[in-house]
C-alpha positions in Angstrom: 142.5 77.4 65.1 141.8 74.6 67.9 137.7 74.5 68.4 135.2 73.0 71.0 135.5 69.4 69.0 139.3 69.3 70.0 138.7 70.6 73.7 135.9 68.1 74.2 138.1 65.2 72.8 140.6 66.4 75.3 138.2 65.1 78.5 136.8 68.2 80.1 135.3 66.5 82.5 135.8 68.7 86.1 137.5 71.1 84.2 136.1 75.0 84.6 135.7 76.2 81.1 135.4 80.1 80.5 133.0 80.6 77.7 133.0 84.5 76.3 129.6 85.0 74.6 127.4 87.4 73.7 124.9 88.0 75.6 124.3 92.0 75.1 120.3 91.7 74.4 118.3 94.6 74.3 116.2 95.3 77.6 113.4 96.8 79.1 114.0 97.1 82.4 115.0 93.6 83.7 112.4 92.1 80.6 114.6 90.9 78.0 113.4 92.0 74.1 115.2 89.7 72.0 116.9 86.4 73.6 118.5 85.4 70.0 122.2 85.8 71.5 121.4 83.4 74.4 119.8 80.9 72.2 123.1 81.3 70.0 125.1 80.4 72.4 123.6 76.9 74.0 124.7 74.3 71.7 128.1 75.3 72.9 127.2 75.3 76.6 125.2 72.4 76.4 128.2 70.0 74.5 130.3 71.0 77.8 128.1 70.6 80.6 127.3 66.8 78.5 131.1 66.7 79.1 131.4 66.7 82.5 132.3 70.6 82.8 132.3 73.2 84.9 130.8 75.8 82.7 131.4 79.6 83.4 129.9 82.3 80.9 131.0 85.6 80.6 129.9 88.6 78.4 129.4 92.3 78.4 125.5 94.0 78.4 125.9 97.3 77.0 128.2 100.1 78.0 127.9 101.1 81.7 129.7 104.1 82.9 132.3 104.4 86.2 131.2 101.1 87.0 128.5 99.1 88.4 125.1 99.5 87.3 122.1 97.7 88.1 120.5 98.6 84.5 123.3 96.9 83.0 123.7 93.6 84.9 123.5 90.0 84.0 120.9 88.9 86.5 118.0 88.4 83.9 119.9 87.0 81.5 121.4 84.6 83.9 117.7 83.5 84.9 116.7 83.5 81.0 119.5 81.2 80.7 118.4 78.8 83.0 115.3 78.5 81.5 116.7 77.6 78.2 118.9 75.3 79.7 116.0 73.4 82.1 118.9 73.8 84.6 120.1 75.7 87.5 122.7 78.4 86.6 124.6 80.2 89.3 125.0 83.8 89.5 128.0 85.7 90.4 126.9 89.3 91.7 130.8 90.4 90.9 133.4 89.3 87.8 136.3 88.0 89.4 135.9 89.3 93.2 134.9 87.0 96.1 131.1 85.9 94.6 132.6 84.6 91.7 135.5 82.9 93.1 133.0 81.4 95.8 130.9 80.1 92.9 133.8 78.7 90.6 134.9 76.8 93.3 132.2 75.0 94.6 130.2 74.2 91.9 129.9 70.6 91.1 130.2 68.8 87.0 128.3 69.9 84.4 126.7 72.8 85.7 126.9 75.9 84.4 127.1 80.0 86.2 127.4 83.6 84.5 129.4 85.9 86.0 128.3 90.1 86.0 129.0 92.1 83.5 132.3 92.5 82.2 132.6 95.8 81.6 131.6 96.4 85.1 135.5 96.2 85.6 137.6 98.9 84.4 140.0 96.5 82.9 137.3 95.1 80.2 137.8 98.0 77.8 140.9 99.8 79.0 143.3 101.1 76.2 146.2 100.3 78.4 147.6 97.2 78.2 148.4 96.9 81.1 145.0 97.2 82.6 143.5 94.7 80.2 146.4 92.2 81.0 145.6 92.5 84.9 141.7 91.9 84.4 142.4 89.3 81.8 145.0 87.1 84.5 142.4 87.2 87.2 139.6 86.0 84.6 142.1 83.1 83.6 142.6 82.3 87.1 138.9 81.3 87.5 139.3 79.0 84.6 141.7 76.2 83.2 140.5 76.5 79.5 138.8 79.2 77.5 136.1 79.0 74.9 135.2 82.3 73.0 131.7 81.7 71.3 130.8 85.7 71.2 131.5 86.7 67.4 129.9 89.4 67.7 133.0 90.8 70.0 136.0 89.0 68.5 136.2 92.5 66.4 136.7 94.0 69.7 140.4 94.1 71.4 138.7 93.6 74.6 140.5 91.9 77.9 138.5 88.7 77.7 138.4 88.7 73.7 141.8 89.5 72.8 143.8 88.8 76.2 142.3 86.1 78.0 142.9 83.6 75.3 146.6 84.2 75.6 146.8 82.8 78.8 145.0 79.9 78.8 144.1 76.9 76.4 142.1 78.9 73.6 139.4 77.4 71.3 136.7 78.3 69.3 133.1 78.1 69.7 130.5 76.3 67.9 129.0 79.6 67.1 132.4 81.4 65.7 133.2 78.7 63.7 129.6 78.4 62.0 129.7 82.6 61.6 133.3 82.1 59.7 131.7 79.5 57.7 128.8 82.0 56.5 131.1 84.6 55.9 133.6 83.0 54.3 130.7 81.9 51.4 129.9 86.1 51.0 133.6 86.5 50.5 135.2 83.5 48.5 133.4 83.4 45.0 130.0 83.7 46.5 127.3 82.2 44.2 125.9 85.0 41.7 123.7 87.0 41.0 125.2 88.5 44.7 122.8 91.5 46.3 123.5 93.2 49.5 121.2 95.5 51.0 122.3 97.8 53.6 120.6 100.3 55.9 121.2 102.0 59.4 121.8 105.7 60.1 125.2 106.8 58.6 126.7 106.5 55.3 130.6 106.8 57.4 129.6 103.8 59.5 129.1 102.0 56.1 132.0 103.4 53.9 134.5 100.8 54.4 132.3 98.1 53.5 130.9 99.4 50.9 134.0 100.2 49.4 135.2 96.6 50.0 132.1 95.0 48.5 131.2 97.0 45.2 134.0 95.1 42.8 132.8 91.8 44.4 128.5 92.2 44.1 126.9 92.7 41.5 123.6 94.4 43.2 123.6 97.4 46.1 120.4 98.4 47.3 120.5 101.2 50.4 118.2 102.2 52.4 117.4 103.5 55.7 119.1 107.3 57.4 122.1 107.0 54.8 120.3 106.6 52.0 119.4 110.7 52.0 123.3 111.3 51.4 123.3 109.5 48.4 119.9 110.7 47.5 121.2 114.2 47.8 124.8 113.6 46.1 122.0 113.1 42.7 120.8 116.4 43.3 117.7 115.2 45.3 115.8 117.3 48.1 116.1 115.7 51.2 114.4 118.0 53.8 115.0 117.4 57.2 116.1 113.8 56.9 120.0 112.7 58.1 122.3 113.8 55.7 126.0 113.7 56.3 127.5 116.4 53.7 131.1 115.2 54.0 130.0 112.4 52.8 128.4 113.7 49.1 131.6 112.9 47.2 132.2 110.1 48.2 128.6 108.8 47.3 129.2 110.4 44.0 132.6 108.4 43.4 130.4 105.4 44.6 127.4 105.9 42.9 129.5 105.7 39.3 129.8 102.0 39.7 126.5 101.4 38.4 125.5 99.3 41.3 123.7 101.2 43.7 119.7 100.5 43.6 118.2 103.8 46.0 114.6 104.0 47.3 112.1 106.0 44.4 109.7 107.0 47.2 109.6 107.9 51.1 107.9 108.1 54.1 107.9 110.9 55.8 106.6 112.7 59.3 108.1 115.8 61.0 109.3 114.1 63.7 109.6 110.4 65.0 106.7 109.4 67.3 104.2 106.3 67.2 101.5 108.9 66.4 102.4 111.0 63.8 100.9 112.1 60.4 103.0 110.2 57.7 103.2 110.4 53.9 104.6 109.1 51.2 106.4 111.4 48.9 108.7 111.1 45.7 112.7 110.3 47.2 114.5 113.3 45.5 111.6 115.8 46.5 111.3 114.9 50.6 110.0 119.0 51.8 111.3 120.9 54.5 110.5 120.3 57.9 109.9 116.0 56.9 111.9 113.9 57.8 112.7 110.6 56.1 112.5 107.8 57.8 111.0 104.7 56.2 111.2 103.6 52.3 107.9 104.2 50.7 105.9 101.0 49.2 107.0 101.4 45.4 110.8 100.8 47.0 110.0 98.0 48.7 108.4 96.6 45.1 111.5 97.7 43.6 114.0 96.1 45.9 111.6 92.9 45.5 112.4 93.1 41.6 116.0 93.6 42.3 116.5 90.7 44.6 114.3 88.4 42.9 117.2 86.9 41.0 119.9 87.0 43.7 121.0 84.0 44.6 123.4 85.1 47.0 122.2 87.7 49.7 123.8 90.0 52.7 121.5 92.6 54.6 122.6 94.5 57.4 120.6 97.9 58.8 116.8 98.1 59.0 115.2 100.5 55.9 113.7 102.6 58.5 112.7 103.3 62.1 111.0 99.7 62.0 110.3 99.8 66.0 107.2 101.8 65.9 104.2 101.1 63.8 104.2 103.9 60.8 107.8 103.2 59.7 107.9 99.4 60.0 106.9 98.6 57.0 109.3 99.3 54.8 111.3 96.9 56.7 109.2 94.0 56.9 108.4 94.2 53.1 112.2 93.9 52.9 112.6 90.7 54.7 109.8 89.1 53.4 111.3 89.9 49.4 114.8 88.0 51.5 112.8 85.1 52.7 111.7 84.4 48.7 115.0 84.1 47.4 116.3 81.4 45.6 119.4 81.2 47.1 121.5 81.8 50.4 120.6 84.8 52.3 122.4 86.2 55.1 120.9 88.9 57.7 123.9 90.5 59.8 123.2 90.7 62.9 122.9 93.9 65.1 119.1 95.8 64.3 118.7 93.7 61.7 118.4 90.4 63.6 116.4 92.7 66.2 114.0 93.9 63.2 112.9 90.1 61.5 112.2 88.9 65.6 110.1 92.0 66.4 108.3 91.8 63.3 107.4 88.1 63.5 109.4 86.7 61.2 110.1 82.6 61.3 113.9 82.9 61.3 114.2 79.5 59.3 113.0 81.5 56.5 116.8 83.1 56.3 119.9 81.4 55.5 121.5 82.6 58.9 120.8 85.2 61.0 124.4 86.4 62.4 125.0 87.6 66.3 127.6 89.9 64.8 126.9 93.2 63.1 129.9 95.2 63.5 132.1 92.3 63.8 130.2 90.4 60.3 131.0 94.0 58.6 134.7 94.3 59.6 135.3 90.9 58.2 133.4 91.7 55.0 135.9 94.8 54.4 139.0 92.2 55.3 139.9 93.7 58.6 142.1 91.6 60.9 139.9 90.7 63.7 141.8 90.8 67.8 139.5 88.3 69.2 139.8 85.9 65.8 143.9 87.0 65.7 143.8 85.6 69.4 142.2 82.2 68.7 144.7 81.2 65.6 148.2 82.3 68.4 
């Protein structure tokens, strides 16, 4: 696929250059919790705008409803932007109506504006073709090339992902291509030992992965809500924690590969709250009315042993409910076994990324830290991608 190296050789200077990124950060408010997906995204911006181009960035921010919504728009991340940059960056208040347009127009070399949220428009996410294909020409008409630096949407068939690219000079981003390059190093001949340590809430969200990793790793270790499925497919008592029984044989059929490590202790609370009695109880023997929701301190000691001789790593999905205080733990004692590793280590994006910047970690101490959770775990199971399909046309 062409890439930003063969646009900018190409002279873009005066040229308006749609990038897609991804700029869905969490928010409180208009205060933004993690900027890791704006930082992602600069060396790409900031190689244009040295160009000589007009720089217009586009992305979605979480999933509004019917429309406009003032929780969902761009406006802080436009100004966090700016202040990355050291530069101006202009702020359409619509997508493609008369603000943007307005903007696009008149704004000089080298500087750079976001439009609104994408998926303020209809268009954005519409299963109709036709609908996407409408959206997508009056994008490209604001535009006479297209960048798309948001991996963590290219899994997505999306109007500006999957259609927009077909209309106009496509390349890839500085970030796609350096995610492709990390993932392709979990997926040809990866150096062994190879671990990979998943978490998050549902063992279905996880299946396909899973089953697309276990002949090619030689170490599983699970944690976090859909680790009780497994825990209860052994026979263990899992009292009020997640457990998704349509799911207990086909944790069995996995659990006979050998691989799977599972947590050996738990802590528990009856409900989740930043205040509430915890304690730590044997995995297989979690009482009714407790509810799991962080791995107990012997776990994290034997996760530590298990990935001590990794030398190729992959986690994706906190161990617990890391964003208050009693279950955090679990998840920071996870990390900081990652960060010893002699070898590559890879955290995949999503709460994961979220989880070692809340809990203070340097992220130099990783390998990579992907922008793309669901996106890093469809390519893992060998799924064609729409955005990625999009780039090689």
């Amino acid at each position: 696929m062409r890439n930003l190296d063969d646009l900018l050789a190409s002279g873009v200077r005066g040229n308006r250059v749609l990038v897609r990124a991804d700029l869905n950060v969490p928010l409180d408010g208009t205060v933004i919790l993690d900027d890791g997906r704006i930082r992602a995204v600069l060396p790409t911006v900031d190689a244009l705008r040295a160009g000589g181009a007009r720089v217009v960035v586009c992305s979605h921010l979480g999933r509004p409803k019917g429309g406009p919504d003032p929780k969902y728009s761009l406006a802080p991340v436009a100004a966090r932007l700016a202040e990355l940059l050291d530069a101006p960056v202009a702020f359409a208040t619509d997508t493609v109506g008369e603000s943007a347009r307005s903007i696009v127009d008149f704004m000089p070399d080298g500087n750079v504006a976001v439009l609104e949220n994408l998926r303020f428009n209809a268009g954005e996410t519409s299963k109709h073709d036709g609908e996407r294909t409408e959206f997508a020409r009056a994008l490209a008409a604001l535009a006479d090339s297209y960048v798309d630096d948001a991996f963590g949407a290219v899994h997505r068939k999306h109007a500006s992902v999957y259609d927009l690219p077909r209309l106009l000079p496509h390349y890839a981003g500085s970030l796609v291509l350096r995610e492709l390059d990390v993932l392709s190093r979990l997926t040809d001949e990866p150096e062994r030992p190879y671990a990979v340590v998943l978490g998050g809430a549902k063992v279905s969200d996880k299946l396909a992965v899973i089953t697309a990793l276990l002949p090619r790793l030689d170490t599983l270790l699970i944690g976090g809500g859909m680790c009780f499925t497994f825990l209860a497919a052994q026979g263990g008592q899992v009292g009020d924690s997640l457990l998704e029984e349509d799911q207990l044989d086909n944790c069995r059929g996995l659990l006979s590969s050998g691989k799977i490590v599972l947590p050996v202790d738990i802590v528990v609370a009856p409900a989740i709250a930043a205040d509430v009695t915890t304690q730590v109880v044997p995995a297989t023997a979690i009482p009714a009315g407790q509810r799991g929701l962080d791995i107990g301190p012997a776990t994290v000691d034997a996760f530590t042993e298990a990935l001590r001789p990794a030398r190729t790593v992959f986690w994706n999905g906190p161990m617990g409910v890391f964003e208050l205080a009693p279950f955090a733990a679990g998840t920071r004692g996870l990390a900081e076994a990652i960060t010893e590793v002699a070898g590559f280590t890879v955290v995949g994006g999503g709460d994961s990324a979220a989880a070692v910047r809340q809990l203070g970690f340097d992220e130099r101490a990783f390998g990579h830290i992907s922008t793309g959770g669901g996106a890093s775990l469809e390519y893992l199971e060998g799924k064609t991608l729409p955005g990625l399909a999009a780039l090689e046309d």
